[in-house]
C-alpha positions in Angstrom: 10.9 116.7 103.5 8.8 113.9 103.5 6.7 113.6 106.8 6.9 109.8 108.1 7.2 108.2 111.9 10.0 105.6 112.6 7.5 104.2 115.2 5.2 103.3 112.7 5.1 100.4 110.9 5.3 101.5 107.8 4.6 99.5 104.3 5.5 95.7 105.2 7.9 94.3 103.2 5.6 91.7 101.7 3.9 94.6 100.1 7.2 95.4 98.5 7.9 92.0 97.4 4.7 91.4 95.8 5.7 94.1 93.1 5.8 93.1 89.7 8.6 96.0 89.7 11.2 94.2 90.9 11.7 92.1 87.6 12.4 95.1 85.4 15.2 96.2 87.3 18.8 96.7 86.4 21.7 94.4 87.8 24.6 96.2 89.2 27.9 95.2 87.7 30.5 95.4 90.5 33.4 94.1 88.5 35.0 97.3 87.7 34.8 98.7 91.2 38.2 98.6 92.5 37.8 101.7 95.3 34.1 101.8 97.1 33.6 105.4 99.2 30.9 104.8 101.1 29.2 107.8 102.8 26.3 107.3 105.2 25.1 110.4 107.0 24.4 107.9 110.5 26.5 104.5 111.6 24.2 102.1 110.8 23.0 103.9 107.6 25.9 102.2 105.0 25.3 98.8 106.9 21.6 98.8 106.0 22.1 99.9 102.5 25.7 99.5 101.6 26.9 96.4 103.1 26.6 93.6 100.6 28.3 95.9 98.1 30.8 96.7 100.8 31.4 92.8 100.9 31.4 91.9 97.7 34.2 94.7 96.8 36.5 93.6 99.7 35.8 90.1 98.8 37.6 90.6 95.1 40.1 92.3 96.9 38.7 96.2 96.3 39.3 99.3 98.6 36.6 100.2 100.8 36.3 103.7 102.9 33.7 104.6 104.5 33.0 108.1 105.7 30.3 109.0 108.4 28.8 112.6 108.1 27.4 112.7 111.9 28.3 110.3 115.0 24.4 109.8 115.4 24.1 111.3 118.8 20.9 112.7 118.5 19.6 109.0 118.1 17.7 109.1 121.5 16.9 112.9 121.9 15.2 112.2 125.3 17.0 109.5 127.0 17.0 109.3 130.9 20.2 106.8 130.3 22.1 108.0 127.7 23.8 111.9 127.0 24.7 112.5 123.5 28.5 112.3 124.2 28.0 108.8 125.3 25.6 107.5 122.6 28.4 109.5 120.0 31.3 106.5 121.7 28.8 104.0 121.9 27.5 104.4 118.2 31.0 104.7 117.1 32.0 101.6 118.4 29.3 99.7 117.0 29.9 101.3 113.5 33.5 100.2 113.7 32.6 96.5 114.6 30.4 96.0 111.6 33.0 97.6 108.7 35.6 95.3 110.6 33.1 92.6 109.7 32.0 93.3 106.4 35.3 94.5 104.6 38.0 93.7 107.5 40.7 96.6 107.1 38.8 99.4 105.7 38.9 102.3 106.9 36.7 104.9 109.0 36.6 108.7 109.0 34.4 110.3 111.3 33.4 113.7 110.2 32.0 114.2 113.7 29.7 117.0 112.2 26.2 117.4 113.7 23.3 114.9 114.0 20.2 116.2 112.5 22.0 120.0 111.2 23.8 119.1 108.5 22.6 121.6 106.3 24.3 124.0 108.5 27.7 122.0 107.9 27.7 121.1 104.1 30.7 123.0 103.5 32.7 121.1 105.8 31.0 118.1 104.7 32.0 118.7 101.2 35.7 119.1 101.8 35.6 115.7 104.0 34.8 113.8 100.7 37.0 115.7 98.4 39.9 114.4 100.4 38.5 110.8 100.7 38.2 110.9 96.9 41.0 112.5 96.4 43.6 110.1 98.1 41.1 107.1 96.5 41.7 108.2 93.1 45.4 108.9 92.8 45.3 105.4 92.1 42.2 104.9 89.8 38.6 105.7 89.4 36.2 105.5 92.6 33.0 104.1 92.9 30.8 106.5 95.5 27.8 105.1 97.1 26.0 107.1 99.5 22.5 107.9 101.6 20.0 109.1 98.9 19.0 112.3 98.4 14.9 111.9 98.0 15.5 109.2 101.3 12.4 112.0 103.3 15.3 112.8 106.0 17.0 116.0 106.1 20.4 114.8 106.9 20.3 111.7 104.1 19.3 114.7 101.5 22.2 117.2 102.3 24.7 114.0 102.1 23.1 113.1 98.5 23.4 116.3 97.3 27.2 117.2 98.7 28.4 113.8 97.5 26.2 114.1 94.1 27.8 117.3 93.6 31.5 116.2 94.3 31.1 112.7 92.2 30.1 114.8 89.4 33.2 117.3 89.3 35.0 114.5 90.1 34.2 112.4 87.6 33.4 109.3 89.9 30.7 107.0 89.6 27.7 108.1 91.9 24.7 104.8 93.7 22.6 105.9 96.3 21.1 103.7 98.7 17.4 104.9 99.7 17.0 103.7 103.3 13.4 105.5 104.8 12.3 105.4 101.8 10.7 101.2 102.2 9.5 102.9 105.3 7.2 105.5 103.8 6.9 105.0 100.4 4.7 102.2 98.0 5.5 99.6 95.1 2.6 102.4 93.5 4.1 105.3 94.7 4.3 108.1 92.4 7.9 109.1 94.2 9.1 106.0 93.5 12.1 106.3 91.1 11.8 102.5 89.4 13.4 103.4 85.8 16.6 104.7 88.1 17.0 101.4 90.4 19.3 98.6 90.0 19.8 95.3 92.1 22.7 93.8 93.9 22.1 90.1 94.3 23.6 89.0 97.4 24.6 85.9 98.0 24.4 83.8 101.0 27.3 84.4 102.7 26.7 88.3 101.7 23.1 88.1 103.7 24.5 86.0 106.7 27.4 89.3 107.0 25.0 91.6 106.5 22.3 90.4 109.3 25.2 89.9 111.6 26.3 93.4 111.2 23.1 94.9 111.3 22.9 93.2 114.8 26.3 95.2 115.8 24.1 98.6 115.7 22.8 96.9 119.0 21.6 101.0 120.2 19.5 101.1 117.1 18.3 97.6 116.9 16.9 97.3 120.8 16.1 99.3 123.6 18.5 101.1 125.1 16.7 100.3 128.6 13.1 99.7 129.2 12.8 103.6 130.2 10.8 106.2 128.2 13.1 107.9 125.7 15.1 104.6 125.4 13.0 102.8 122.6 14.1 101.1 119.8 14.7 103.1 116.6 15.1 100.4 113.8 11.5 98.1 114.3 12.4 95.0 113.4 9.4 95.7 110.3 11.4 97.9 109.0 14.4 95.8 109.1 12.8 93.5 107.0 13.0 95.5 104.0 17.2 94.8 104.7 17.0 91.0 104.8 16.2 90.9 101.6 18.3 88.8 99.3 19.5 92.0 97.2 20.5 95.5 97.8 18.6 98.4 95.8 20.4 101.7 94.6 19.0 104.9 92.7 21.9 105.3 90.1 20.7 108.2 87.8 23.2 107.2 85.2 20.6 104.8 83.7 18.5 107.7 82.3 21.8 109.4 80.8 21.2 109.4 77.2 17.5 110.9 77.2 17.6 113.7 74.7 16.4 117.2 74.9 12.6 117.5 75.0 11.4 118.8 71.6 9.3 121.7 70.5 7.2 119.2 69.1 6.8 117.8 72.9 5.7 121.1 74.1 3.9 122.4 71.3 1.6 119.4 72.0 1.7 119.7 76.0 0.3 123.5 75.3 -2.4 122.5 72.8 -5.6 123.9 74.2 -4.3 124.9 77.4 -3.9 128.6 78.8 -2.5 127.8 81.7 -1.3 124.2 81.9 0.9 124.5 84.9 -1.3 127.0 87.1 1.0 129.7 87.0 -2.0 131.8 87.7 -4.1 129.6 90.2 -2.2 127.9 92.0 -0.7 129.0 95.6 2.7 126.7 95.2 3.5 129.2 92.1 2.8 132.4 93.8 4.6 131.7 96.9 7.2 130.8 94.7 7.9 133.3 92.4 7.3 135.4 95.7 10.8 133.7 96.8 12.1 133.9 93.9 11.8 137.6 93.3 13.0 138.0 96.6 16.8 136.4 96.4 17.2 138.2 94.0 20.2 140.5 95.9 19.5 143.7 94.2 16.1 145.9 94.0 17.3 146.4 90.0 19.3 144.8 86.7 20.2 146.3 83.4 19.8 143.5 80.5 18.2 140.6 81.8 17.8 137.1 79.8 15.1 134.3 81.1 15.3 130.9 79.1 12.0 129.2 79.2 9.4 132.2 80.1 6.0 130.2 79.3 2.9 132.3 79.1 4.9 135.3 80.8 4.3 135.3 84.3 7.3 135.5 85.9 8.5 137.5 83.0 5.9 140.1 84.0 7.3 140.6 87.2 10.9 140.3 86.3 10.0 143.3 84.0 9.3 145.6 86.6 13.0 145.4 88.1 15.3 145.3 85.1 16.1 147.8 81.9 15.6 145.4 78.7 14.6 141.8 79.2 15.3 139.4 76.3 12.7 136.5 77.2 12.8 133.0 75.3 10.5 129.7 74.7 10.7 126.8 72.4 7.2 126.9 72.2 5.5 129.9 70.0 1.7 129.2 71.9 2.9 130.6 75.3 5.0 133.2 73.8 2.0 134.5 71.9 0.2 134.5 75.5 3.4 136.0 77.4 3.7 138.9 74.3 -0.3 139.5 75.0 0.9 140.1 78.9 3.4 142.4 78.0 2.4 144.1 75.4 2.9 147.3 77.0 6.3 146.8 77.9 8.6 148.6 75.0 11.6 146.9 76.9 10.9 143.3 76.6 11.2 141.2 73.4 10.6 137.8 73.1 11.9 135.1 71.1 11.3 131.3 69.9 14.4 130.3 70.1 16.0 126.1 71.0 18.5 126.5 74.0 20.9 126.0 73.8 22.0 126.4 70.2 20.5 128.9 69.9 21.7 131.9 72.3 21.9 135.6 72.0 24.9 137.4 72.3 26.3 140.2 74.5 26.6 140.3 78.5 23.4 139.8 80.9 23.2 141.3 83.9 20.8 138.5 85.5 19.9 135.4 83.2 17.1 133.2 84.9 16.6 129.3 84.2 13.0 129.0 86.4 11.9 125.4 85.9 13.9 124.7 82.5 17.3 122.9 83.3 15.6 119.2 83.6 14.0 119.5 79.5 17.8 119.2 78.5 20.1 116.2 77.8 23.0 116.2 79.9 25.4 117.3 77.3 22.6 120.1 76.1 22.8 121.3 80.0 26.1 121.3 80.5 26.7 123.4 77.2 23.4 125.7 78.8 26.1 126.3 81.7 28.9 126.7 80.0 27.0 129.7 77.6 24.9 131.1 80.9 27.9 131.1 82.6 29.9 133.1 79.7 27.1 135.2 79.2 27.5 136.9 82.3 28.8 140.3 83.2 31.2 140.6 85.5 28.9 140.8 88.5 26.1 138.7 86.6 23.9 137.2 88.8 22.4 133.2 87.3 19.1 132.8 89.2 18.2 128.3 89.0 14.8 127.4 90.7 13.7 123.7 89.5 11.4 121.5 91.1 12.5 118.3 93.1 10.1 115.4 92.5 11.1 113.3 89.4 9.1 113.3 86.4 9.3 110.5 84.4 9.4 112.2 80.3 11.9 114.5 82.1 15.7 113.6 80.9 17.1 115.0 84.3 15.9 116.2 87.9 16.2 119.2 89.5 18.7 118.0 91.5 20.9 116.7 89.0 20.4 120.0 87.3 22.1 121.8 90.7 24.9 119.3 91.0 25.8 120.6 87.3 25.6 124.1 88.1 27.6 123.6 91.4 30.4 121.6 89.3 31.0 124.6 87.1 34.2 126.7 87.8 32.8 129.7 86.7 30.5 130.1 88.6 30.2 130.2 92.6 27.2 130.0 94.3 26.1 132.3 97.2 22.0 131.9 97.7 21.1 128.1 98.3 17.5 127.8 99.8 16.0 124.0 99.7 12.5 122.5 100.3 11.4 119.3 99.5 9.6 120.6 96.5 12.2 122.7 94.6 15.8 124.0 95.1 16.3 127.8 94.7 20.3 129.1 94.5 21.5 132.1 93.4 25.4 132.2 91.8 27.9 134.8 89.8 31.2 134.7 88.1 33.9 134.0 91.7 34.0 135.1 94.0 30.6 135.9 94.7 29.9 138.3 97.4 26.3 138.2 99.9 24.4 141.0 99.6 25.7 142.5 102.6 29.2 142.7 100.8 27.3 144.0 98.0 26.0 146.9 99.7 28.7 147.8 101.9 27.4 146.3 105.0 30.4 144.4 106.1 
């Protein structure tokens, strides 16, 4: 994740408001939200970057949940005056106070799962906002707004990523509200994903509710004594960036519509390059592909089909484990580089070919998307799925590795590409390893089985 320090000031939020950035960005429409899920993975999390929205859909008389992953205990790791049992009650009480105050009636569920591990608990976290959703749209359409998933803290990532994954089966409209992110980041920060932003407006009564309930986090906002281990978490710097008069959420349906990148777009992003993406030089791509080679959960595969090879790198090594591989690119100047690598290898054949139209037929053993899912249009990936997903034999393996950072000619992120490939009922994942850089997950036809089933180990 990304490295920051809480006791650190941070950028200021003048330096945010100076930004010529702000004018170009959307304006959240609110009238059609009639049920509002809010998840936060900390109290205190949807009252920094949910509240006004919270408001304003109580106000016009909408239904407002919200969910809490964790019951921040772990707030004050080394408190002399505080256990975590105690800050768990104390921050649970405050968390109630401020929904009480900002949409009176709505209700809380406490997942109680644990503070700072919620990797470890996404499954559980998963089914606690399918039931939320589920109950909220017997009745209509729901609305989810939750911690963002590229906020720099673990916890706010895994609860972008369940939730992403669950609006998107689900059908439900997805906003995330970045909190650390006016804590680490920079108006000119290349991680900053402007084109995806849109503004809430808050009016004043909206701001006056919100700054009261901010207050009600009273163990996050002061001291819990004058003790060492008792300091204040949320500076009052970096509550700044939450008195402002709107609310900001990442909602990645504004770049839905972006076509497929075209041959054209790659033919000219190869032109005089060998290696344009350092397959060959770089460390990040060995120690990848190192990684990658090793989920895969068995030492050998039959027929074997890689969409996107490049210049053949990967390819080269996937080679060495499998009986035929059938390797593809929209691009001809890499495949004539990749077909130079292999050249030697009777049991590889490559092919220009534009995925997804244009698929080959029969069963793969292992087919292997490496940095290729985000050059599609939504509709284009899901129908990539759907085919990969068809394609495979029985116990097919579908290896995704796609990096996380967002690029702006892409038409999707990794991580959108990931939510897609965990919404697909054909397929069931059963290898999920995550850095801040790139997601790496391994799936087959259900119901997959570890490796250790695989082999008769258990």
């Amino acid at each position: 994740m990304v490295s920051f320090d809480h006791r650190e000031p941070g950028t200021l939020e003048s330096d945010w408001s100076a930004s010529p950035h702000w004018d170009s960005l959307t304006p959240l429409n609110t009238s059609a939200i009639r049920r509002l899920i809010v998840v936060a993975a900390h109290p205190d999390d949807e009252t920094l970057g949910a509240a006004g929205l919270m408001r304003r859909v109580a106000r016009a008389g909408g239904h407002v949940q919200v969910i809490l992953a964790t019951d921040g205990e772990a707030s004050h790791p080394q408190s002399p005056t505080h256990t975590a049992e105690q800050l768990r009650a104390r921050r649970a009480a405050e968390v109630e106070q401020a929904i009480e105050l900002i949409a009176p009636g709505s209700s809380v569920v406490r997942l109680g799962l644990r503070d700072g591990a919620l990797k470890h608990d996404a499954a559980e976290l998963r089914a606690g906002i399918e039931a939320a959703i589920a109950v909220a749209v017997a009745d209509g359409p729901a609305t989810l707004a939750v911690t963002w998933r590229g906020d720099g803290h673990g916890d706010h990532r895994i609860v972008g990523e369940v939730s992403a994954a669950v609006a998107h089966a689900m059908g439900s409209q997805l906003l995330e509200y970045p909190i650390w992110l006016w804590h680490w980041s920079a108006p000119a920060d290349t991680r900053m994903p402007w084109s995806q932003l849109c503004a809430l407006v808050l009016d004043p009564e909206e701001r006056e509710i919100k700054k009261r309930a901010i207050a009600m986090h009273s163990s996050q906002t002061t001291p819990l004594s004058n003790e060492v281990g008792d300091e204040v978490v949320l500076r009052d710097e970096f509550l700044e960036h939450f008195r402002r008069p709107m609310e900001v959420y990442v909602n990645r349906d504004a770049d839905r519509g972006k076509p497929s990148l075209s041959g054209e777009y790659f033919d000219t992003f190869y032109a005089g390059k060998a290696d344009p993406w350092g397959f060959e030089s770089r460390w990040y791509e060995q120690r990848k592909r190192a990684l990658t080679l090793g989920a895969l959960p068995r030492e050998r595969f039959g027929r074997v089909l890689e969409v996107g090879c490049s210049i053949g790198v990967l390819t080269e090594q996937l080679a060495a484990r499998c009986d035929h591989l059938h390797a593809t690119d929209i691009a001809e100047q890499p495949l004539k580089a990749a077909r130079e690598r292999l050249k030697n290898e009777s049991h590889v054949t490559f092919h220009q070919t534009d995925a997804p139209g244009e698929w080959p037929s029969g069963e793969f053993d292992l087919i292997v998307l490496s940095e290729v899912g985000y050059y599609f249009s939504e509709e284009a990936l899901s129908d990539l799925v759907c085919r990969a997903a068809a394609s495979l034999a029985a116990d097919g393996v579908l290896l995704a590795c796609h990096w996380r950072h967002p690029v702006s000619d892409y038409p999707l992120t990794g991580d959108q590409v990931h939510a897609r490939l965990q919404a697909e009922s054909n397929l069931e994942r059963f290898v999920h390893h995550s850095e801040e850089d790139f997601l790496l997950e391994l799936y087959s036809p259900p119901p997959a089985r570890s490796v250790a089933r695989q082999t008769g180990l258990l």
